[in-house]
N, C-alpha and C positions, 0 to 999 in steps of 0.2 A: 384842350389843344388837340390830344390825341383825336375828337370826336370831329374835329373841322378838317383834320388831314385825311381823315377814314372816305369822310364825305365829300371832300374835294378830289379823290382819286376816284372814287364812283363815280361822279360826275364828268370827269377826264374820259372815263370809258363812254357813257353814255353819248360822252359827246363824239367822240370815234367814231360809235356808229350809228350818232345822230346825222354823220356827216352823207352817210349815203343811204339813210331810210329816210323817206320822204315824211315829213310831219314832225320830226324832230331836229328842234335848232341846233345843231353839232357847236359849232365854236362859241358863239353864247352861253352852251351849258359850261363848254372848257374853262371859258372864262370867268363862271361864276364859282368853276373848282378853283384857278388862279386867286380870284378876290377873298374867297377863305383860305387858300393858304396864305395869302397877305396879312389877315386878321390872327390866322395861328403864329406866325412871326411875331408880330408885335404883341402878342400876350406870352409866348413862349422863351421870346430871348434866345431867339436862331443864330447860329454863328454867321451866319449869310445869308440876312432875310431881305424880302425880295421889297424890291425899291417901287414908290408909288409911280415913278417914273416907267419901270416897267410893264406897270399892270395898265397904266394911263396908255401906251403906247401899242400894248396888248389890245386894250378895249379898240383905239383907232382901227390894227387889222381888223379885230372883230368885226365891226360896223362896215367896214369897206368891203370884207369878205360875205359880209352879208347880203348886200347889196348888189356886186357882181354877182352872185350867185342868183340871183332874179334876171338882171343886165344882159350874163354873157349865153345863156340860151335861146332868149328870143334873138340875138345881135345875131347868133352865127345861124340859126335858121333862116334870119332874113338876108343873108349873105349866100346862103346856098340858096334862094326862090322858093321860102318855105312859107307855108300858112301857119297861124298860129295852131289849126289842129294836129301837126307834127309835132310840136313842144306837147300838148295834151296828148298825143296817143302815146308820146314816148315817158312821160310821166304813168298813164293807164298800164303801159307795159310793163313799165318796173315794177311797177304794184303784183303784176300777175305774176311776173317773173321770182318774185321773192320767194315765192313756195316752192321753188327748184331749188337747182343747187346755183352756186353764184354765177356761172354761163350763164343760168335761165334770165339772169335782172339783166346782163346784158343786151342778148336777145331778144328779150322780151321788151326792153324799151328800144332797138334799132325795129322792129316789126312792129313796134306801133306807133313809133313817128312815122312808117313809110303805109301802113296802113291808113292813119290817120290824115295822113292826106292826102291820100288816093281815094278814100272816100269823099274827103270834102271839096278837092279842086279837083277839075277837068282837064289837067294839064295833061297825062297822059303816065305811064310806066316809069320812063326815065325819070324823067319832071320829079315823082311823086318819091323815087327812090336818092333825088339828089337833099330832094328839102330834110327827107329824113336819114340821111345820114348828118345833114348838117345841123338838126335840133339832136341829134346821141350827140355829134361831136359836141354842141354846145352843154349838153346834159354832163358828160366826162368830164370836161374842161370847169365846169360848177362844180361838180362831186369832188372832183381833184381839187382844186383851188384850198376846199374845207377841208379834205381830210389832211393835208397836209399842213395847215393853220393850228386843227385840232391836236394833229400828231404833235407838232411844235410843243401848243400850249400842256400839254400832259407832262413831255418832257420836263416841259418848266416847272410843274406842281412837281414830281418826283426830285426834278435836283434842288429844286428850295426846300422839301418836307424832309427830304432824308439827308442830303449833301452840305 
């Protein structure tokens, strides 16, 4: 029991900051810290172990937040007149960005959505600086979506494991 709650709180964190490094599925990891602490309940005899109802209902946000987080980047790039190499340069930016300090991943993905497609369309300065603010803001609005899902689901491993 002790080793599935050790492992579901690792998980919880991984999933935290699975939620804004690109390549790691943040609330699917949380969720699968959730699912063991489910299974530590029921071999454990928790005073307040966590109902399949909630992990079930867990899993739904998981799958829907997974999904908007694909959905609402390209939605609001193509809301501000953006190409898809805005979502790609503001992805390539966070990647570069990460070797800074946490400013750099911002910045570094709004200059490479506005980079990215200033390179790839002909629209002009403005143009190329509206799409890529609007593939950061769709990139923010994803990041946030998860970390705040993930934030959740931690919480909820902590007050079913210890509470």
């Amino acid at each position: 029991m002790t080793f599935l709650i050790v492992l579901a709180i690792i998980l919880a964190v991984v999933g935290i900051i699975g939620s804004v490094m690109p390549g790691l599925p943040g609330p699917p990891l949380s969720w699968l810290g959730m699912l063991l602490v489910y299974f530590a309940d029921k071999n454990g005899g928790a005073p307040d172990p966590m109902s399949s109802t909630v992990l079930l209902v867990w899993l739904g946000v998981t799958v829907l937040v997974s999904v908007l987080d694909y959905v609402i980047p390209s939605g609001v790039t193509r809301l501000a007149g953006g190409h898809k190499a805005a979502s790609t340069g503001a992805m390539i930016g966070l990647v570069a960005g990460m070797f800074f300090t946490p400013v750099g991943v911002v910045m570094g993905a709004l200059l490479g959505a506005f980079l990215g497609e200033l390179m790839v369309t002909d629209k002009g300065v403005w143009s190329a600086f509206k799409a890529g603010a609007g593939a950061f803001l769709g990139f923010i609005l994803g990041t946030g979506l998860k970390l705040v899902c993930s934030g959740i689901m931690a919480w909820l491993i902590v007050k079913y494991a210890f509470f």
